[in-house]
CHARMM internal coordinates of N, CA and C (Angstrom, degrees):
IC EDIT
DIST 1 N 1 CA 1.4381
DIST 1 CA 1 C 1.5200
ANGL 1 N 1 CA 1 C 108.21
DIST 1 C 2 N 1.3277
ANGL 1 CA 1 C 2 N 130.05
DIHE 1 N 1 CA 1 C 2 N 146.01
DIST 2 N 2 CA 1.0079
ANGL 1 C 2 N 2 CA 143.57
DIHE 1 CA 1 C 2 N 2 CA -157.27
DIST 2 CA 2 C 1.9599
ANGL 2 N 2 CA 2 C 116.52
DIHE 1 C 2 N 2 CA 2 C -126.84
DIST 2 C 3 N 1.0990
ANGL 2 CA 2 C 3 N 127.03
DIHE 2 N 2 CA 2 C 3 N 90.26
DIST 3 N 3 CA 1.0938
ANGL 2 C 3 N 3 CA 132.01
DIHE 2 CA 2 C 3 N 3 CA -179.62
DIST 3 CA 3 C 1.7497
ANGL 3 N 3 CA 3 C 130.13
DIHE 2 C 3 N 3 CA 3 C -76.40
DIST 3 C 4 N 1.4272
ANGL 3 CA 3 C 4 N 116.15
DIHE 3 N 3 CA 3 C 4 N 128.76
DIST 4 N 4 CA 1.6234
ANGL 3 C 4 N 4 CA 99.44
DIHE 3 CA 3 C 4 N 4 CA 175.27
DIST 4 CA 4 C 1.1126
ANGL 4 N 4 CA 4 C 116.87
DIHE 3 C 4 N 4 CA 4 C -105.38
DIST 4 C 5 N 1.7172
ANGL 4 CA 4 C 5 N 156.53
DIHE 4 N 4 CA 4 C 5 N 105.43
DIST 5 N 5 CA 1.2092
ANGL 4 C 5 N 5 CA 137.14
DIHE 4 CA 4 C 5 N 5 CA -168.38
DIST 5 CA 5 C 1.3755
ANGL 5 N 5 CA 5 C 120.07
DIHE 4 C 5 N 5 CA 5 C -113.38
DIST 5 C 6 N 1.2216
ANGL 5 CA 5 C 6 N 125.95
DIHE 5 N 5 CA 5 C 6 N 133.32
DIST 6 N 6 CA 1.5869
ANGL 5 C 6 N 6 CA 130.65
DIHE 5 CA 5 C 6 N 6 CA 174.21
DIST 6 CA 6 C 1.6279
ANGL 6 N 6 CA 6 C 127.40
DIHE 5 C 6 N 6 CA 6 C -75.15
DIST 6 C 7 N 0.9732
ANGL 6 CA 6 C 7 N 122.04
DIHE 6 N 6 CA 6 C 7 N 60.58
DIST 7 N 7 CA 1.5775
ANGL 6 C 7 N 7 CA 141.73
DIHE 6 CA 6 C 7 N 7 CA 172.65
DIST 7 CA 7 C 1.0992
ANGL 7 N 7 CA 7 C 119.27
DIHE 6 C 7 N 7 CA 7 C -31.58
DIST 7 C 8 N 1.6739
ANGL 7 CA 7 C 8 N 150.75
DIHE 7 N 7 CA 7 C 8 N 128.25
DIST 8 N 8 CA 1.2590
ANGL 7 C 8 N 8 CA 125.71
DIHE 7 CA 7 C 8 N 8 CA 165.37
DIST 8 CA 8 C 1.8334
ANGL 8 N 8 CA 8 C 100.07
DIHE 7 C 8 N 8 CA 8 C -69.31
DIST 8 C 9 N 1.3599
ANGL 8 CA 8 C 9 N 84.97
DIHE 8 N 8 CA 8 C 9 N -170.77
DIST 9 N 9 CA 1.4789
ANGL 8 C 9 N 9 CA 99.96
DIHE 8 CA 8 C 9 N 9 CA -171.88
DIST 9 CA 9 C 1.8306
ANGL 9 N 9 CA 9 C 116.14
DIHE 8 C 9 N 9 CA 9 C -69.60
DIST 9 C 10 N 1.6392
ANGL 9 CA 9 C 10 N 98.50
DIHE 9 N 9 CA 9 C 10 N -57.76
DIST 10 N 10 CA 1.2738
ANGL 9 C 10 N 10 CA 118.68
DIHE 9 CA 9 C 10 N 10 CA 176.47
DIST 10 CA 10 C 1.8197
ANGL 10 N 10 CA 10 C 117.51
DIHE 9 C 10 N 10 CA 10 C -59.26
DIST 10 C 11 N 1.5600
ANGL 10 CA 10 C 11 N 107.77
DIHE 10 N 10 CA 10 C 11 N -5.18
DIST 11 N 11 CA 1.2992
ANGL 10 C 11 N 11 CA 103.37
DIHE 10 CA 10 C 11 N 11 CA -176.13
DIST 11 CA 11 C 1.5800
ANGL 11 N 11 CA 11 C 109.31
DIHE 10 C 11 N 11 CA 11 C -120.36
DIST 11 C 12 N 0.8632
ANGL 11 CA 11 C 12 N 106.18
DIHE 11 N 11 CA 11 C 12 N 8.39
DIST 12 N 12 CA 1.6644
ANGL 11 C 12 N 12 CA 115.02
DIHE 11 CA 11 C 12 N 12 CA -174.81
DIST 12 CA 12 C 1.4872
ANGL 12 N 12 CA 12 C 112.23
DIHE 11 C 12 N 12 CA 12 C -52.55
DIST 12 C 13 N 1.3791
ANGL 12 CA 12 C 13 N 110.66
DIHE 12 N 12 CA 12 C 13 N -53.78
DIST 13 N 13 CA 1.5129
ANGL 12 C 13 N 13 CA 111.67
DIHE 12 CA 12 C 13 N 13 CA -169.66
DIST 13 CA 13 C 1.4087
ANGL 13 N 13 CA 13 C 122.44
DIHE 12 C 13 N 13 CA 13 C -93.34
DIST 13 C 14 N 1.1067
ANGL 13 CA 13 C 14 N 96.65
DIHE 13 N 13 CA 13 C 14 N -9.15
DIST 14 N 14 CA 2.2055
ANGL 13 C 14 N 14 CA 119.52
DIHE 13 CA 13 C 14 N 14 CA 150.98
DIST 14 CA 14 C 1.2875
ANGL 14 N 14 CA 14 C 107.18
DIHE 13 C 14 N 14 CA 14 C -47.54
DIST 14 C 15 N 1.6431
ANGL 14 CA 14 C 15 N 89.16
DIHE 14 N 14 CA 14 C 15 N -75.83
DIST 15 N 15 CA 1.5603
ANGL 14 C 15 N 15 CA 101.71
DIHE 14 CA 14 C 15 N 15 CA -163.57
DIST 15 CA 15 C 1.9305
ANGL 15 N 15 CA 15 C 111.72
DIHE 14 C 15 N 15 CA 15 C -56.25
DIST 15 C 16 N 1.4571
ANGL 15 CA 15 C 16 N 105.09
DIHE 15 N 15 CA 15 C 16 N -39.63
DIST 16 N 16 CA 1.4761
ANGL 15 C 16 N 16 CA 113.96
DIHE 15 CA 15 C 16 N 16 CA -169.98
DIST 16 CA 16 C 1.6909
ANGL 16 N 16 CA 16 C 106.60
DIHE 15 C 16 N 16 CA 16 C -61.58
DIST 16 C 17 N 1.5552
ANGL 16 CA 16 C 17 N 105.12
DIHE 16 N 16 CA 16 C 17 N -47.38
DIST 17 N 17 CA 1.7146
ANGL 16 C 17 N 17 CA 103.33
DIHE 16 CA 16 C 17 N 17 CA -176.45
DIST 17 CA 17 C 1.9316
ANGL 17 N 17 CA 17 C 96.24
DIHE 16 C 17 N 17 CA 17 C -68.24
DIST 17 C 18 N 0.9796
ANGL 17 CA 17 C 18 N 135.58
DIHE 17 N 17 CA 17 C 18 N -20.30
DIST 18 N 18 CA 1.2641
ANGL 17 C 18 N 18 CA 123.69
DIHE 17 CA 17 C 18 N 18 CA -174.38
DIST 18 CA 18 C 1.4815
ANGL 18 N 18 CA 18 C 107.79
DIHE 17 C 18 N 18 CA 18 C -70.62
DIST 18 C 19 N 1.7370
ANGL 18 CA 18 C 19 N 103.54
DIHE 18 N 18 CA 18 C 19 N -40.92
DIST 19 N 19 CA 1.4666
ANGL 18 C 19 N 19 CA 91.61
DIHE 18 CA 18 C 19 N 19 CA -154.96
DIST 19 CA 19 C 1.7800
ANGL 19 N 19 CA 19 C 95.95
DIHE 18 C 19 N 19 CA 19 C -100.31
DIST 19 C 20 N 1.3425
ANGL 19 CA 19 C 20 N 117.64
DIHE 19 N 19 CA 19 C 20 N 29.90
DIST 20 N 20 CA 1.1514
ANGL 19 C 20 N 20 CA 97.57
DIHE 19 CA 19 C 20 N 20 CA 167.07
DIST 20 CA 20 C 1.6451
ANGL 20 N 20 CA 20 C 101.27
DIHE 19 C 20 N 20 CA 20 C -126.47
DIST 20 C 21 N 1.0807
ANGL 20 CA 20 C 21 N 116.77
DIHE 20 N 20 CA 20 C 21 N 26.25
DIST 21 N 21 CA 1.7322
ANGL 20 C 21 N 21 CA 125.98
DIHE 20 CA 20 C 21 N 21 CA 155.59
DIST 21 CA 21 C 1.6364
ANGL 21 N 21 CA 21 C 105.59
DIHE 20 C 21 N 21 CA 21 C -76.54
DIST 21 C 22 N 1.2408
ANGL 21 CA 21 C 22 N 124.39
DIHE 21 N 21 CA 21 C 22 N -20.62
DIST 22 N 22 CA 1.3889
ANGL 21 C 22 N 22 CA 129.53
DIHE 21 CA 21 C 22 N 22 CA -179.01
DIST 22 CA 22 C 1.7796
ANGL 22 N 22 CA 22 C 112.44
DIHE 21 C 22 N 22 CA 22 C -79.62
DIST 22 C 23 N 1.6133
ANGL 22 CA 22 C 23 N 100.31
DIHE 22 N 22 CA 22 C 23 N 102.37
DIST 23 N 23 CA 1.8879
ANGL 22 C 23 N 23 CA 86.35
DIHE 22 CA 22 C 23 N 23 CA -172.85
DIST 23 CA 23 C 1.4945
ANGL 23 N 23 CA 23 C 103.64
DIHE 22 C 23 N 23 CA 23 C -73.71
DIST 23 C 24 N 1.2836
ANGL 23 CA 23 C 24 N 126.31
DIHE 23 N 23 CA 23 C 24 N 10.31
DIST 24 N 24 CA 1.5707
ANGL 23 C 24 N 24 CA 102.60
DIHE 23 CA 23 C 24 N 24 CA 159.05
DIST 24 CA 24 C 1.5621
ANGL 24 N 24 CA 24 C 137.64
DIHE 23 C 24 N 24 CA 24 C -131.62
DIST 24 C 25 N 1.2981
ANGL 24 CA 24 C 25 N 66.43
DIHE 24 N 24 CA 24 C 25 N 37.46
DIST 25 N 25 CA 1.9211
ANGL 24 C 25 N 25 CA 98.39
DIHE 24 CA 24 C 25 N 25 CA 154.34
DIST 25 CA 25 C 1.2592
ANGL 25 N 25 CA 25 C 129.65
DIHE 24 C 25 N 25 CA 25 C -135.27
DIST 25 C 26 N 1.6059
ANGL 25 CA 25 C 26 N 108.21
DIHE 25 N 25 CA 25 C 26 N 126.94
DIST 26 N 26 CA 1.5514
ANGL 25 C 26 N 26 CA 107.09
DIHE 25 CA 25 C 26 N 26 CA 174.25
DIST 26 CA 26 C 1.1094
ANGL 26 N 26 CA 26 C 123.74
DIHE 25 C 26 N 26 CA 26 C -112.25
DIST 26 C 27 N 1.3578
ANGL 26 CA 26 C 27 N 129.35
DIHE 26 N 26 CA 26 C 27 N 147.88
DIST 27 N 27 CA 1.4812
ANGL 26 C 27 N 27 CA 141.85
DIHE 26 CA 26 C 27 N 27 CA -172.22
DIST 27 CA 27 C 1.7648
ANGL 27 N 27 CA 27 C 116.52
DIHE 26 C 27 N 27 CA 27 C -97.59
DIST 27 C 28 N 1.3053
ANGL 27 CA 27 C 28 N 104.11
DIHE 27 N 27 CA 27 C 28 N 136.54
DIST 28 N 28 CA 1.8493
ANGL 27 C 28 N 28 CA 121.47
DIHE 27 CA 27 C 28 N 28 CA -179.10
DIST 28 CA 28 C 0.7818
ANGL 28 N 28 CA 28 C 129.71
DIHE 27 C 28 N 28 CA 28 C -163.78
DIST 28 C 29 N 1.2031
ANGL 28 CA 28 C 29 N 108.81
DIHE 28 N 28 CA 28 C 29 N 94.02
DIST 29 N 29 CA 1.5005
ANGL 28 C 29 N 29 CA 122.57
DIHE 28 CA 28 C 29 N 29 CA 167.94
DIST 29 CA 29 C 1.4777
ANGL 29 N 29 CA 29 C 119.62
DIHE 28 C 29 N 29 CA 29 C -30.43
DIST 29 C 30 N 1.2739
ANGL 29 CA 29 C 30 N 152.23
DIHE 29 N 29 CA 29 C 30 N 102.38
DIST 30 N 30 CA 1.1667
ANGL 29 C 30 N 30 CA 136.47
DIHE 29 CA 29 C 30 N 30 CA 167.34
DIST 30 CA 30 C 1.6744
ANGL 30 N 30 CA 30 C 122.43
DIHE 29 C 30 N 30 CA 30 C -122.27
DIST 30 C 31 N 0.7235
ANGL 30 CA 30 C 31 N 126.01
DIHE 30 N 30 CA 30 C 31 N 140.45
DIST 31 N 31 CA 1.7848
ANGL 30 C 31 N 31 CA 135.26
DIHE 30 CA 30 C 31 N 31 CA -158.62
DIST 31 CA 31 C 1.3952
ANGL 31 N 31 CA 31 C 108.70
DIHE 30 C 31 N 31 CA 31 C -104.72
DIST 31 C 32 N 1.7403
ANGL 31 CA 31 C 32 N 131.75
DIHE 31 N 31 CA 31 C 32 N 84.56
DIST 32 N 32 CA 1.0019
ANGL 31 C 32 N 32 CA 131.60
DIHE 31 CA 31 C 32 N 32 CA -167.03
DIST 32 CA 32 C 1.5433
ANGL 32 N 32 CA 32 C 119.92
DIHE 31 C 32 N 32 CA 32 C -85.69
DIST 32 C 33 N 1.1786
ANGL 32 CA 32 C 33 N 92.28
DIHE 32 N 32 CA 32 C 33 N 17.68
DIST 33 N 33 CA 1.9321
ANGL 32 C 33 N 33 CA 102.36
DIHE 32 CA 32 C 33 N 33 CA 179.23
DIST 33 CA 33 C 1.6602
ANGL 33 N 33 CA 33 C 98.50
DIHE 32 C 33 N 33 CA 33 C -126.60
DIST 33 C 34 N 1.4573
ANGL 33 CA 33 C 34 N 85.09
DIHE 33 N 33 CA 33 C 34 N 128.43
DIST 34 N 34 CA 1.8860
ANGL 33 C 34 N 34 CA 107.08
DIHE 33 CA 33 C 34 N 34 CA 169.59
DIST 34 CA 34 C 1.6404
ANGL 34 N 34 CA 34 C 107.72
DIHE 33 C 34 N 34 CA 34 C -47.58
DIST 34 C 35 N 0.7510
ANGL 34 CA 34 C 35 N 90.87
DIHE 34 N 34 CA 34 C 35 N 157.63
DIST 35 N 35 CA 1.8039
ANGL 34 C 35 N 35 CA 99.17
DIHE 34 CA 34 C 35 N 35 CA -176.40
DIST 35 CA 35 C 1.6249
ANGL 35 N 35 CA 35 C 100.52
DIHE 34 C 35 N 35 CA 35 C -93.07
DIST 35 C 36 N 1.4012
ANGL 35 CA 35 C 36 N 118.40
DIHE 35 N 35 CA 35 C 36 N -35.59
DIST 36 N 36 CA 1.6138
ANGL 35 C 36 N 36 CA 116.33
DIHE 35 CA 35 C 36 N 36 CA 146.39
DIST 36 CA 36 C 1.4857
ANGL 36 N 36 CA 36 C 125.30
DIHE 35 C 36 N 36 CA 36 C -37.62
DIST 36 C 37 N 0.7451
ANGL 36 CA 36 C 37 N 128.63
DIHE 36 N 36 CA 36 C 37 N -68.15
DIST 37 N 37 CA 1.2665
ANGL 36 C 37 N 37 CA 129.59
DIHE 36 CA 36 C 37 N 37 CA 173.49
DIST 37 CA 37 C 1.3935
ANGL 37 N 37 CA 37 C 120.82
DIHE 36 C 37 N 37 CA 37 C -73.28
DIST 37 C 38 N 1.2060
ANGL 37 CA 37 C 38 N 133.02
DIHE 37 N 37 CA 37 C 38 N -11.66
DIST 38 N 38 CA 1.3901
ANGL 37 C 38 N 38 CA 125.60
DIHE 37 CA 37 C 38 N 38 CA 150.81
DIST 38 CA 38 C 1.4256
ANGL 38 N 38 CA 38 C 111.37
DIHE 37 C 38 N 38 CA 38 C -57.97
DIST 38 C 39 N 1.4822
ANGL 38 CA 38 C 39 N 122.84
DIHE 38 N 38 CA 38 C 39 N -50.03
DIST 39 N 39 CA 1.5078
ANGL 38 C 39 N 39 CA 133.21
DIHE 38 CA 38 C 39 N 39 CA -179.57
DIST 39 CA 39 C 1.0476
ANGL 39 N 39 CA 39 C 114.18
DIHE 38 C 39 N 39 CA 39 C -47.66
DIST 39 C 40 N 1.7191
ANGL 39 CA 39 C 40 N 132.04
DIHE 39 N 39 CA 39 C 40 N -51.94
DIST 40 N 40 CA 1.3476
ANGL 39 C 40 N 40 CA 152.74
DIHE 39 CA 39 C 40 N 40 CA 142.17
DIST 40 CA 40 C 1.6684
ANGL 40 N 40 CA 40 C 116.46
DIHE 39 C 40 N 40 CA 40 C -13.94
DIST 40 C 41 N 1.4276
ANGL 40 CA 40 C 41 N 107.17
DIHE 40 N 40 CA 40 C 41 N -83.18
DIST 41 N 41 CA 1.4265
ANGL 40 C 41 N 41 CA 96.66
DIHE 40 CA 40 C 41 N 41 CA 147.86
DIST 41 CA 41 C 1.4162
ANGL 41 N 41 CA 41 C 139.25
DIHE 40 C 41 N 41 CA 41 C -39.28
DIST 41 C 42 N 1.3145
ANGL 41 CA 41 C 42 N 127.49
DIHE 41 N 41 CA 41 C 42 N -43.17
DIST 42 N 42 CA 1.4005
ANGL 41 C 42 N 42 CA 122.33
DIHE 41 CA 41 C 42 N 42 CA -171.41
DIST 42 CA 42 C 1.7963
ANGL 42 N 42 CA 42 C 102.06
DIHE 41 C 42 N 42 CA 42 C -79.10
DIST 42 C 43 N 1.3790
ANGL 42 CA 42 C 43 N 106.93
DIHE 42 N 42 CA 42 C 43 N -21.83
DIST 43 N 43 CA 1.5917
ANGL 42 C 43 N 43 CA 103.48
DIHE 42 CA 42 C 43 N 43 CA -179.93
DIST 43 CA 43 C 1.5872
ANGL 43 N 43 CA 43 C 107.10
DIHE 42 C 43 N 43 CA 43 C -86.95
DIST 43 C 44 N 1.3672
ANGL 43 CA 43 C 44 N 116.78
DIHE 43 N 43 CA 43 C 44 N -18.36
DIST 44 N 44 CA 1.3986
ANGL 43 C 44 N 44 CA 97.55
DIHE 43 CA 43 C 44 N 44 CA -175.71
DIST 44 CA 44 C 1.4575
ANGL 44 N 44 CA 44 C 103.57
DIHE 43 C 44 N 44 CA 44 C -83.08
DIST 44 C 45 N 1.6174
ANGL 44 CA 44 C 45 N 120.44
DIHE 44 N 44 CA 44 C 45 N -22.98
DIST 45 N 45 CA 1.6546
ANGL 44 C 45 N 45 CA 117.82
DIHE 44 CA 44 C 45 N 45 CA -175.41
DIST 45 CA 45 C 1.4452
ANGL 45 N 45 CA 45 C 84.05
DIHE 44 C 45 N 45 CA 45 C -66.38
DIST 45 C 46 N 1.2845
ANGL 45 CA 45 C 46 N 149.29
DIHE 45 N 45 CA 45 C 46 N -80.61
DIST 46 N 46 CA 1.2994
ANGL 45 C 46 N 46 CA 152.03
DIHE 45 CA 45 C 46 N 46 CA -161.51
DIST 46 CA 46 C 1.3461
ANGL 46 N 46 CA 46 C 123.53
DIHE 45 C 46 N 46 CA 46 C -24.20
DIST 46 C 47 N 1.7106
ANGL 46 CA 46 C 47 N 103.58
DIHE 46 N 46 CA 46 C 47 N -47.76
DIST 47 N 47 CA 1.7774
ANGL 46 C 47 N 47 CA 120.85
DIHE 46 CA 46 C 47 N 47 CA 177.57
DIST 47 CA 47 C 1.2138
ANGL 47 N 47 CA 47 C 109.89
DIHE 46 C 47 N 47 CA 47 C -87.80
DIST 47 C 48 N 1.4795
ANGL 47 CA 47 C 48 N 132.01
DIHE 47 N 47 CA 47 C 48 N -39.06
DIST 48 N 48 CA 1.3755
ANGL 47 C 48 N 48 CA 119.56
DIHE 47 CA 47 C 48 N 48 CA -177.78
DIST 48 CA 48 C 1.5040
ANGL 48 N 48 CA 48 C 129.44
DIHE 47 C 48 N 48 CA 48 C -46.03
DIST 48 C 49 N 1.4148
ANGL 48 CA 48 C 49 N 124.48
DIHE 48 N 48 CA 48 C 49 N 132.30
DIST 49 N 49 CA 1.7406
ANGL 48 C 49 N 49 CA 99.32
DIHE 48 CA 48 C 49 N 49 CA 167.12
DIST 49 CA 49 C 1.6058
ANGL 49 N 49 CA 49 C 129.90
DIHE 48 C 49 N 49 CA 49 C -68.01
DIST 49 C 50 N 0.7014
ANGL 49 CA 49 C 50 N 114.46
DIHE 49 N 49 CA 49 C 50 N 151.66
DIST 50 N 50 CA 1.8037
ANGL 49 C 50 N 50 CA 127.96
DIHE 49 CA 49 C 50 N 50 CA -179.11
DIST 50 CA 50 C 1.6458
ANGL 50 N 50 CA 50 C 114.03
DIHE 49 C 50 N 50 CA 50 C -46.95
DIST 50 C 51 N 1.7277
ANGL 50 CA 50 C 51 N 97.70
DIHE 50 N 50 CA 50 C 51 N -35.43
DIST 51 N 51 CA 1.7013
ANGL 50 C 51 N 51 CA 114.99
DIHE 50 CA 50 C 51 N 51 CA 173.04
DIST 51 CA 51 C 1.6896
ANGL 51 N 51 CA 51 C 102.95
DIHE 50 C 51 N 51 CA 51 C -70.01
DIST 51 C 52 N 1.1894
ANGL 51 CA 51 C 52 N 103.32
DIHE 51 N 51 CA 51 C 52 N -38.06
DIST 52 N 52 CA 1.9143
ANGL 51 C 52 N 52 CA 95.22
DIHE 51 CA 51 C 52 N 52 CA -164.04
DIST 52 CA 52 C 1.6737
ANGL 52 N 52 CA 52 C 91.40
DIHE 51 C 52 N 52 CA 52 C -73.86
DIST 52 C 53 N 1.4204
ANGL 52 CA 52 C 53 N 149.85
DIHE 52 N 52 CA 52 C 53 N -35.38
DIST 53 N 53 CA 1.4199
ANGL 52 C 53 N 53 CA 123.03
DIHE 52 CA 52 C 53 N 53 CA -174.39
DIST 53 CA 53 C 1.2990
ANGL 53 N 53 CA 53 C 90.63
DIHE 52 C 53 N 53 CA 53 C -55.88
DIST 53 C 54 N 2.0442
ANGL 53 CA 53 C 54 N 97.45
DIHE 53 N 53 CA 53 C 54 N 153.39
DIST 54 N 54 CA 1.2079
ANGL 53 C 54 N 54 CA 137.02
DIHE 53 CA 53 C 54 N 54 CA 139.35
DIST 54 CA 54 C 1.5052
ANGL 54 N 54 CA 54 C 129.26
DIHE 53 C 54 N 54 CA 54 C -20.06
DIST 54 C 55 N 0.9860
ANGL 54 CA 54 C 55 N 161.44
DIHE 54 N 54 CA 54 C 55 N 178.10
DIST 55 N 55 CA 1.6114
ANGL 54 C 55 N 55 CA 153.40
DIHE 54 CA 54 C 55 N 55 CA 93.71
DIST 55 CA 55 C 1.8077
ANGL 55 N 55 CA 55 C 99.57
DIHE 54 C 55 N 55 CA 55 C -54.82
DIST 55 C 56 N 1.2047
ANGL 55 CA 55 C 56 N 120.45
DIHE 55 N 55 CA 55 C 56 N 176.76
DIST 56 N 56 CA 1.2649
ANGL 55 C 56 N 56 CA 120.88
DIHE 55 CA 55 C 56 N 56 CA 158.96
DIST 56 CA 56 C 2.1605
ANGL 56 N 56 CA 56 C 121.50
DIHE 55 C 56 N 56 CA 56 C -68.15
DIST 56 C 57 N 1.6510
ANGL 56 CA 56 C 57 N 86.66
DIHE 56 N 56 CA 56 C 57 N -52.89
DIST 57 N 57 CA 1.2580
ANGL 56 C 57 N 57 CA 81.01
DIHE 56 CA 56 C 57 N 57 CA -162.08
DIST 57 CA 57 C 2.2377
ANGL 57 N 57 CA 57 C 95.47
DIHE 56 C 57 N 57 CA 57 C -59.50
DIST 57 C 58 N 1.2809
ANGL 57 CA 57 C 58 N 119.09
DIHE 57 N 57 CA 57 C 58 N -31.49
DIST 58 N 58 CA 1.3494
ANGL 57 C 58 N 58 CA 107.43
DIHE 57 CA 57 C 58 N 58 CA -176.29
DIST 58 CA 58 C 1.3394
ANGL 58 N 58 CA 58 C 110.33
DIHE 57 C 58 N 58 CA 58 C -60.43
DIST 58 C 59 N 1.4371
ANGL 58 CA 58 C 59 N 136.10
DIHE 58 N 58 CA 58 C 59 N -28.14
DIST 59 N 59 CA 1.3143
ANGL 58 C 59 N 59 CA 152.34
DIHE 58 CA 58 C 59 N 59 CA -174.48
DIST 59 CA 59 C 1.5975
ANGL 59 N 59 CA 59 C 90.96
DIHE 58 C 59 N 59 CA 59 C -55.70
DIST 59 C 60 N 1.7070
ANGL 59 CA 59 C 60 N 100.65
DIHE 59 N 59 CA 59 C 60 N -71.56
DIST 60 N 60 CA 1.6769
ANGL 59 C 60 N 60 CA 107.74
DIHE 59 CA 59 C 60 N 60 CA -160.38
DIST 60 CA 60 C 1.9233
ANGL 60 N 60 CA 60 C 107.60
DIHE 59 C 60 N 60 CA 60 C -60.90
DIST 60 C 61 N 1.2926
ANGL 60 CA 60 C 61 N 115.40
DIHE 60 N 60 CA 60 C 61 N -22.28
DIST 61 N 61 CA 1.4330
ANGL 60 C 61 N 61 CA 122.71
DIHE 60 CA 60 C 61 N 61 CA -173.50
DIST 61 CA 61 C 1.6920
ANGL 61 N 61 CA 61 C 104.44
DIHE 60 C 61 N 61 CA 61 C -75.59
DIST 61 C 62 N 1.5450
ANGL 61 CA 61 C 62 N 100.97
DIHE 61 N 61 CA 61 C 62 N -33.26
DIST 62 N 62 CA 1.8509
ANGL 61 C 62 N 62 CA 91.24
DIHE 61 CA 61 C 62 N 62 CA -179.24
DIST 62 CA 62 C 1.6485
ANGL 62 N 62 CA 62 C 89.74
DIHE 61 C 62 N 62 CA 62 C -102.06
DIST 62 C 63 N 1.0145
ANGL 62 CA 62 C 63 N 134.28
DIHE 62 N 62 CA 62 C 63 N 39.98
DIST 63 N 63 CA 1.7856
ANGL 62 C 63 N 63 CA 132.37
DIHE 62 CA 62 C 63 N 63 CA 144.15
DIST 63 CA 63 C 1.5368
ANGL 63 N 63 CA 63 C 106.01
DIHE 62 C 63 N 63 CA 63 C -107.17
DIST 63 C 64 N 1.3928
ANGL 63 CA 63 C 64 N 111.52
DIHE 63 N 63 CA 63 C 64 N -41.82
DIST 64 N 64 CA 1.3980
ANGL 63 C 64 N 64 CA 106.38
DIHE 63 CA 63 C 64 N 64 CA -175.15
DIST 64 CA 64 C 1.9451
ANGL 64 N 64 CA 64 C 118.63
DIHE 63 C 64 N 64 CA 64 C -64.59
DIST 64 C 65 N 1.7655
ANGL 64 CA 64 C 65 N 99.77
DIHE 64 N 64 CA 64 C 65 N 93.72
DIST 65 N 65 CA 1.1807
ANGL 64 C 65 N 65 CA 93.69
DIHE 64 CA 64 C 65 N 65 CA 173.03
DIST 65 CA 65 C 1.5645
ANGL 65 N 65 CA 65 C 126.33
DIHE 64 C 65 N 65 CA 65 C -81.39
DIST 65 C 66 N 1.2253
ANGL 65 CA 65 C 66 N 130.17
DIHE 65 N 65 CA 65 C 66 N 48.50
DIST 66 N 66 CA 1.1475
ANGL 65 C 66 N 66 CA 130.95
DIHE 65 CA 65 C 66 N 66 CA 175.16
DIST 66 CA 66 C 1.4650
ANGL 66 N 66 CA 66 C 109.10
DIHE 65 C 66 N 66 CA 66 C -118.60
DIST 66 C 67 N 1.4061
ANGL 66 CA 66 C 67 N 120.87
DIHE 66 N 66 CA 66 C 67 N -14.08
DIST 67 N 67 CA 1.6380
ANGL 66 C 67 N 67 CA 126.50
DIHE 66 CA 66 C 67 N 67 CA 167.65
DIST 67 CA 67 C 1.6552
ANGL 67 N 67 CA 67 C 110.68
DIHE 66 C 67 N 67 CA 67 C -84.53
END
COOR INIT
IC SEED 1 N 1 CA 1 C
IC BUILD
């Protein structure tokens, strides 16, 4: 069985030395995004203009499908 867990930041390496005292659990890092498409991303933050981001609250107003 295969678990995904959301960690804060500050507790990561707590939690990681804890849970690998457990011999029946193993730990792996694995990177589910192409390294293409990270690049993709990092070029579109790079090319976009500064005017085309969002604010947040305009972000959350064109998610909110109930308006």
């Amino acid at each position: 069985m295969k678990i995904t867990l959301d960690i804060k930041d500050s507790n990561y390496y707590t939690f990681l030395e804890f849970i690998k005292t457990l011999n029946y659990v193993s730990v792996s890092n694995t990177d589910d995004i192409p390294k293409w498409q990270k690049n993709e991303v990092l070029n579109r933050i790079k090319t976009t203009p500064r005017e085309a981001y969002l604010t947040e609250e305009e972000f959350e107003s064109k998610l909110d499908l109930r308006k």
